[in-house]
C-alpha positions in Angstrom: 52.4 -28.3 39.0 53.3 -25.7 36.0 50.9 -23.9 34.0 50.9 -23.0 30.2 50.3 -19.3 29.8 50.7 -17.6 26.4 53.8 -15.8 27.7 55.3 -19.0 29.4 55.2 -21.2 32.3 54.1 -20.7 35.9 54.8 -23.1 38.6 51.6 -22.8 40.8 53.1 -23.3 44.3 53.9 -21.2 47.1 57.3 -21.8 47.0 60.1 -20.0 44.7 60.0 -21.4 41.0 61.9 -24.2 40.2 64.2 -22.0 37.7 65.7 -25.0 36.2 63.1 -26.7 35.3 61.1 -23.6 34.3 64.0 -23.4 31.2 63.9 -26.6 30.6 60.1 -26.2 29.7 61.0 -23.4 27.6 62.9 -25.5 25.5 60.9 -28.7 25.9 58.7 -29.8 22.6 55.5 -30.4 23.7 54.3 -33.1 20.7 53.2 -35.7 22.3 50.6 -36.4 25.1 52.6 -39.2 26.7 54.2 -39.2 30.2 57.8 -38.5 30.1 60.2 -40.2 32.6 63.8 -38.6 33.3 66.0 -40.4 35.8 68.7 -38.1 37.2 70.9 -39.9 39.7 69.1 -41.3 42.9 66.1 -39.7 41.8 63.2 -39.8 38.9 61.1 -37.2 38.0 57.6 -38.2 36.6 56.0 -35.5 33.6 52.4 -36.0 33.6 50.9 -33.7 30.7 47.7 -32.3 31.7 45.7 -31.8 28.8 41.7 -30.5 27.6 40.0 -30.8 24.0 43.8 -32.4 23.2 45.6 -28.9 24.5 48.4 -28.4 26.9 47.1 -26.8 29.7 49.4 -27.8 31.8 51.7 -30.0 33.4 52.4 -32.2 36.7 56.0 -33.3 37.8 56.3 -36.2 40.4 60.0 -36.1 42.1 60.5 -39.7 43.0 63.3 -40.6 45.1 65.0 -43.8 45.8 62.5 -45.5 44.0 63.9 -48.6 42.3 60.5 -49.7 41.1 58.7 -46.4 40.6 54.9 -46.1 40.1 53.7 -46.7 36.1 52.1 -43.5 34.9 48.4 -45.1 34.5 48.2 -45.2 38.1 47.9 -41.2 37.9 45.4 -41.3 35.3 42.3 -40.2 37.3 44.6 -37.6 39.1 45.5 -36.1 35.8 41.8 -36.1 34.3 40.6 -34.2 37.5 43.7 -31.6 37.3 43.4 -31.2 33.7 39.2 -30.3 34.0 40.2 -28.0 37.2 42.7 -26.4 35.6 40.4 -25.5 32.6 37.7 -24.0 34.9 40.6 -22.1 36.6 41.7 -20.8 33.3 38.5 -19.7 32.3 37.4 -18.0 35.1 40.9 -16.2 36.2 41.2 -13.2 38.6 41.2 -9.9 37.0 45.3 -9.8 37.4 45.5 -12.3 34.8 43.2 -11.2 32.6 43.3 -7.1 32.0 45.2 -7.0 29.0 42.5 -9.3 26.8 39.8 -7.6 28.4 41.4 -3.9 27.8 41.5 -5.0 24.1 38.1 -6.0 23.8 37.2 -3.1 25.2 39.3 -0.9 23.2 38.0 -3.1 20.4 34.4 -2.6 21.2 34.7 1.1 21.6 36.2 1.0 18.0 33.3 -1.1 16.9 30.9 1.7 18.1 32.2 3.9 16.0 32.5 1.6 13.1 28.3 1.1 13.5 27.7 5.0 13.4 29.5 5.2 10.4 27.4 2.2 8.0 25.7 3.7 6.2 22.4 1.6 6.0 20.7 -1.0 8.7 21.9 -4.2 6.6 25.5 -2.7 6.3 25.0 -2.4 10.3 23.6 -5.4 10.9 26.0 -7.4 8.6 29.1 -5.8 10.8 27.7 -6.6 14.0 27.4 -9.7 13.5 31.2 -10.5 11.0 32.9 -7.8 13.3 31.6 -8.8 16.7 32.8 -12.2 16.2 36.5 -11.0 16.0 36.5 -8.1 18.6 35.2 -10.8 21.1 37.1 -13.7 20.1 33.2 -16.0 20.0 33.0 -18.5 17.4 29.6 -17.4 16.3 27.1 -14.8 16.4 23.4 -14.0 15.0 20.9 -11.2 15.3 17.6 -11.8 14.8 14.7 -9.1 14.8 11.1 -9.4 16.4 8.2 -9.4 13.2 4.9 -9.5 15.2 2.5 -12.6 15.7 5.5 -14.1 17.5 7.4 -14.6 14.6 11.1 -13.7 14.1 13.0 -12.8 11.6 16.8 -13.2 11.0 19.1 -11.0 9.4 22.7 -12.4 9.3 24.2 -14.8 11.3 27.3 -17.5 11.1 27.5 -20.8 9.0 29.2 -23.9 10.6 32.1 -23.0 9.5 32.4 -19.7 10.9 31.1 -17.6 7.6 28.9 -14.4 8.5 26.0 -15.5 6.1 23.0 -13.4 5.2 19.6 -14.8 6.4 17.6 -12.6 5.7 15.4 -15.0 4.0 14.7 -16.4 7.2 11.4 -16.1 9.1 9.5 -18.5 11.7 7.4 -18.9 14.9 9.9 -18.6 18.0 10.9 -22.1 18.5 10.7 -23.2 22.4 14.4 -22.7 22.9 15.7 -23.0 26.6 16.4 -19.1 26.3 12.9 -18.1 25.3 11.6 -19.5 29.5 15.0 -18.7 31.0 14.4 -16.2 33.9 17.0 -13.7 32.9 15.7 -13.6 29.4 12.2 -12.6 30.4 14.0 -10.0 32.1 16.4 -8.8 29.3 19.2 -9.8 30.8 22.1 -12.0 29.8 21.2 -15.8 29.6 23.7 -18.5 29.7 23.6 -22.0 29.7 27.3 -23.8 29.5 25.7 -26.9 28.6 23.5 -27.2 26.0 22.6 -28.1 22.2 23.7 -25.7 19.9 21.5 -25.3 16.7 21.8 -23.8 13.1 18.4 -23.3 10.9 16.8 -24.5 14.3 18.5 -27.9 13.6 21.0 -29.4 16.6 24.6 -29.4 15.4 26.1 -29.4 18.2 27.0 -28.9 22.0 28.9 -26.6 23.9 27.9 -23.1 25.6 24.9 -20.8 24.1 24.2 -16.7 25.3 21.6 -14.7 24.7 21.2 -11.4 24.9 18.1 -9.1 24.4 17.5 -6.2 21.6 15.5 -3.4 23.4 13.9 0.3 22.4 13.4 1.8 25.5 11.1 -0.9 27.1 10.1 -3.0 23.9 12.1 -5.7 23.1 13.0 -6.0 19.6 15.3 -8.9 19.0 18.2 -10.6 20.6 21.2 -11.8 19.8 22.5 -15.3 19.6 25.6 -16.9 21.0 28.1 -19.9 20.8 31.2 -22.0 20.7 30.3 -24.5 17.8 33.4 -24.4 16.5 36.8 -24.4 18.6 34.7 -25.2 22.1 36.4 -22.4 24.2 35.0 -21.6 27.6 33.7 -18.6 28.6 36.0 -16.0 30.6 34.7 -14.5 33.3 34.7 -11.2 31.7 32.3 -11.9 28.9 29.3 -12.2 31.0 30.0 -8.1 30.4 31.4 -7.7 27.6 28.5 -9.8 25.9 26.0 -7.2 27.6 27.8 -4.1 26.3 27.6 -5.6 22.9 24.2 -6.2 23.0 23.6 -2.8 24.3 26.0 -1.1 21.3 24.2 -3.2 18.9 20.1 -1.9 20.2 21.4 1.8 20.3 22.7 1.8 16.5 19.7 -0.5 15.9 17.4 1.7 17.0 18.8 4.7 15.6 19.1 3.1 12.1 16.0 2.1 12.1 14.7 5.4 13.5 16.4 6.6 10.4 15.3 5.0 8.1 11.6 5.4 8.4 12.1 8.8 8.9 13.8 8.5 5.4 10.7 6.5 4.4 8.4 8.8 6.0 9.9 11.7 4.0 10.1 9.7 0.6 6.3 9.1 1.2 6.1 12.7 2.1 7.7 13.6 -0.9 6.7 11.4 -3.0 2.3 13.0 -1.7 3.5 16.1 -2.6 4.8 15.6 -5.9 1.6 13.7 -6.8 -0.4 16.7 -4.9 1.5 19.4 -7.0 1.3 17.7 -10.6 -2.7 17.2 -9.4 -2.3 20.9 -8.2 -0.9 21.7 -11.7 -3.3 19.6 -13.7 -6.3 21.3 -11.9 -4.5 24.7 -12.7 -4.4 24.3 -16.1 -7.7 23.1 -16.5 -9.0 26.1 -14.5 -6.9 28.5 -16.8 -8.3 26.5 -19.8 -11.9 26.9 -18.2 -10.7 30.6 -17.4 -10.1 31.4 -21.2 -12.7 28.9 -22.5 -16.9 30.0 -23.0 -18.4 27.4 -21.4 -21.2 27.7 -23.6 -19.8 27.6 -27.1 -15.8 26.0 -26.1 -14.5 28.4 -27.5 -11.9 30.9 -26.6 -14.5 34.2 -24.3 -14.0 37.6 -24.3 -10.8 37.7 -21.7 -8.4 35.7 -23.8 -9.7 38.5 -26.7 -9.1 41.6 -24.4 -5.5 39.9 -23.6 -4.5 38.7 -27.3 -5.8 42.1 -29.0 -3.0 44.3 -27.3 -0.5 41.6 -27.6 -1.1 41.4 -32.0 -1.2 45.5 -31.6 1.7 45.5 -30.5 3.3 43.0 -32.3 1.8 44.4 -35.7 3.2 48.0 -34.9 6.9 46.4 -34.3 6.7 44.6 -37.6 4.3 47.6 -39.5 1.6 45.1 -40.7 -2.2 45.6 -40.7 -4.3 44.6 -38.0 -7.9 43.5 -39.2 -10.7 42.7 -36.7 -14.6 41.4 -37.6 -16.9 42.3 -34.9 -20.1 39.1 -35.5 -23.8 39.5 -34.6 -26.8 37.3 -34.7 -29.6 39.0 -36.4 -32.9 38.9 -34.3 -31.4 36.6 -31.7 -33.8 37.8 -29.0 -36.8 37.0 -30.6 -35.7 33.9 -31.9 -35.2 33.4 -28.1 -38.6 34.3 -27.3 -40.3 32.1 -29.9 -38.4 28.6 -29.1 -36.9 29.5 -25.9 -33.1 30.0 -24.4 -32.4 26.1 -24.8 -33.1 26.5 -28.2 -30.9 29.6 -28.9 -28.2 27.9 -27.1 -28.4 25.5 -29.4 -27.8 27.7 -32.4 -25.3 29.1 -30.7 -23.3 26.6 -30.7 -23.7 25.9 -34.1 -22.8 29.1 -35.6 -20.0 28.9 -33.1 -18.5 25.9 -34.5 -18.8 26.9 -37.9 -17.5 29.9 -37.8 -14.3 28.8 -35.7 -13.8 26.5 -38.8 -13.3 29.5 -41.3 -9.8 31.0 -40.1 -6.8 28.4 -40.4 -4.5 31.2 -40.7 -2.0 31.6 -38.1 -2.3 33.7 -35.2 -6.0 34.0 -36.1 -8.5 34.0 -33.2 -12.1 33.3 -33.4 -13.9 34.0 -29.6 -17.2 34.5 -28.5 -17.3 38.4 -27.3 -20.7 38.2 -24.9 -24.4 37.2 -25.3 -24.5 37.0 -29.5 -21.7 38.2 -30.6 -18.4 36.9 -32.0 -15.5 38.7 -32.8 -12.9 37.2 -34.8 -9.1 39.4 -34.9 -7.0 38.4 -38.0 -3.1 39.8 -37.2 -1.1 40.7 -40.7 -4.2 40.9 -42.5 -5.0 43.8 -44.7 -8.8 45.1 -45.6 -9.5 42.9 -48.6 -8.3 39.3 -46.8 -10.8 40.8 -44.0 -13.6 41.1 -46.5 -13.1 37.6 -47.9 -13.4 36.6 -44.2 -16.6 38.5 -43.8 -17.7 36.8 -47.1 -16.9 33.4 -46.1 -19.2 33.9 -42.9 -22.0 35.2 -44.0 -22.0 32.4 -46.6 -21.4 29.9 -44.0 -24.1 31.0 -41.5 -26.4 30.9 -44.4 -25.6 27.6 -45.5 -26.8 26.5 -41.9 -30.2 27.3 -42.7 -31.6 27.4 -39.2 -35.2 27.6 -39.1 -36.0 31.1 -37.5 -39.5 33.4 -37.6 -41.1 35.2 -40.4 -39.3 38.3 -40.1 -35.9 35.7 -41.6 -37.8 33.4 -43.8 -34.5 32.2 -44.7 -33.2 31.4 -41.3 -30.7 32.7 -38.9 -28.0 35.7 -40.7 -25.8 37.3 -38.7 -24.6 41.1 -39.2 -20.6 41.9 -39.6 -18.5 45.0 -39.0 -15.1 45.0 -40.5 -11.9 47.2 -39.6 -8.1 47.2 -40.6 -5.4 49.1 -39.2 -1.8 49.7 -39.6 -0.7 50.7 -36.3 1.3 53.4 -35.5 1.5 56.7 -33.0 -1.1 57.9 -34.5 -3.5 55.3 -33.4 -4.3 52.5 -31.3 -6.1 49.1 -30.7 -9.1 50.7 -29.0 -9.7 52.9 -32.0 -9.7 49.7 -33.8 -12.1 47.9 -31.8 -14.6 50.8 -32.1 -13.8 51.0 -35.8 -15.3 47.8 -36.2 -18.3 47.9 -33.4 -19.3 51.4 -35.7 -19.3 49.1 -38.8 -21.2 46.5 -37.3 -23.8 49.3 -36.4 -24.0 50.4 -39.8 -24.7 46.4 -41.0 -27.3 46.1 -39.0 -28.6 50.2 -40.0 -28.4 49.0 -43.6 -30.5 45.6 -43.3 -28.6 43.1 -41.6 -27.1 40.0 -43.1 -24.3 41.5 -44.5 -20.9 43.1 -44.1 -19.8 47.0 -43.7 -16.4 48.1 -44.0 -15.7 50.8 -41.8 -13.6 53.5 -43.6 
């Protein structure tokens, strides 16, 4: 009996090798399935094909001698079934001797594919070439991987059409269908399942017979997924080898899994991280601002306190001395403002001050002009680039606006609340400086209120 290997024929005897014959296999066109008679002299040899899934897999030659009626080829049909389906098992299950080279290039190939997983560059580029790549480095006919989602659900992510396509099901999620894996022994294990006769399925629908694996996705001790199996399409046996190979896939395929996955929340994590401390430092900056608002802001009156006028006054100084313009400031008192407080009380005087406040901050539109409250009573309001007389309109234009008010006060201002101003300018120089203004116009004030109150003075 000869044997078709993919280098040639083998005569499996213990004898020597017919040599003859062997070349005249070599040459022989193996087209038809038909026995093949070939009388030579006092002799007749008898080719009996031996065939599985319509494949040569070998052949059986009958030397009949001096045989004038020889034996008709159907006679040797059930010798030739049970030869051809031994011969398949054989094939399939060859010793190690016949089969290094394919299994040194699936190794070599699954080594490669290793390194092709560490390099994807996200888990659905992984799983994708798991799944399209494992199918040719192992030489199976299809292959899916689907992923564990809680409440004994699964989920898929790609797998193989009919046809042999890597397709994306992603899309895909059920209950874990009572498949013969999901009870098998080995599977409750995590080991490699295998059942060589069996339906095969596609969208949990039956399409088919023929072998199904399964192998198990695990992190650490946690299962995770498994990975799916089959010959749907060309109905090759398993070799012997794949039993291992199929394991050291499944084991390649967890630890890039895992890491990926690993990755990628930590990814997440830190995008969520990120993302908290963005939120945290524009909520951070928003409550910073609002404190340096509430910093420069009388909390009384809203508007701008004595600290932004101790940090602007320098700032216009200095400014008005580069560019040699005058410097005018209008220190602002409320006449009697402590007894008004006594008679109706500090709720009262709060009040009114806020209304004098208001209106007075409504006077200067000029730019750079800065109206604040100064402490207890008293207003100040700094006008850069103006000279003395556009500082005694100002003044002017206060007193007549307070008036206009008419707050009801006691008897000593029967015609309500007036306040008292004291007017400076400066052009500052080296002779000079913004503290002598500032006590320019507190000296003025002075004399206002000396003089009778309501009304300006201009210091001198």
């Amino acid at each position: 009996m000869f044997v078709r290997q993919p280098h040639g024929w083998q005569q499996l005897n213990t004898h020597s090798p017919n040599q003859a014959l062997l070349e005249q296999l070599s040459h022989l066109k193996l087209e038809t399935h038909a026995p093949h008679w070939d009388p030579s002299g006092s002799s007749t040899a008898l080719w009996l094909p031996l065939t599985e899934h319509n494949q040569w897999v070998g052949l059986l030659v009958l030397e009949i001698k001096n045989q004038i009626n020889p034996l008709q080829p159907d006679y040797f049909a059930p010798l030739t079934a049970h030869l051809s389906d031994e011969l398949a098992r054989h094939q399939a299950s060859l010793p190690p001797e016949h089969t290094q080279r394919p299994l040194l290039d699936m190794l070599q190939g699954l080594h490669e594919f290793s390194f092709m997983l560490w390099r994807t560059s996200t888990l659905d580029e992984l799983l994708f070439k798991a799944v399209d790549q494992g199918k040719k480095v192992m030489q199976i006919d299809r292959i899916a991987i689907f992923l564990l989602a809680g409440d004994n659900k699964m989920k898929g992510t790609y797998g193989t059409d009919i046809e042999g396509h890597t397709v994306d099901e992603r899309e895909f999620e059920a209950f874990i269908p009572p498949l013969w894996f999901t009870e098998h022994p080995q599977a409750q294990n995590g080991y490699l399942a295998i059942n060589h006769r069996t339906q095969l399925y596609h969208n949990l629908e039956a399409v088919g017979e023929g072998w199904s694996a399964y192998t198990s996705l695990w992190d650490n001790e946690q299962r995770v997924g498994w990975i799916a199996y089959d010959n749907l399409i060309h109905g090759a046996p398993l070799a012997e080898y794949h039993a291992q190979l199929l394991k050291q896939f499944s084991f390649i395929v967890s630890q890039h899994l895992v890491r990926r996955q690993a990755e990628e929340k930590l990814s997440q994590l830190n995008a969520e991280l990120e993302k908290r401390v963005t939120e945290r430092t524009l909520e951070l900056q928003q409550l910073n601002r609002q404190l340096e608002h509430t910093s420069r802001q009388d909390p009384l009156t809203q508007v701008p306190n004595r600290r932004v006028f101790d940090q602007t006054l320098p700032l216009e100084w200095r400014r008005a001395k580069r560019h040699k313009l005058p410097l005018s400031l209008l220190m602002i008192d409320v006449d009697h403002f402590k007894h008004f407080n006594d008679r109706y009380g500090h709720a009262v005087g709060d009040q009114c001050l806020k209304r004098l406040a208001q209106t007075l901050s409504s006077l200067e539109r000029r730019a750079g002009a800065l109206f604040a409250r100064y402490g207890g009573e008293e207003f100040v309001i700094l006008l850069p680039g103006q000279n003395a007389q556009a500082a005694i309109v100002s003044a002017e234009n206060a007193l007549h606006a307070v008036r206009a008010l008419a707050v009801p006060t006691h008897e000593e201002q029967p015609d309500g609340i007036t306040v008292s101003i004291g007017v400076a300018t400066l052009i500052p120089d080296a002779e000079n400086s913004a503290e002598q203004l500032f006590n320019l116009a507190d000296n003025a004030l002075y004399h206002a209120k000396a003089l009778g109150r309501n009304q300006y003075f201009m210091a001198d």
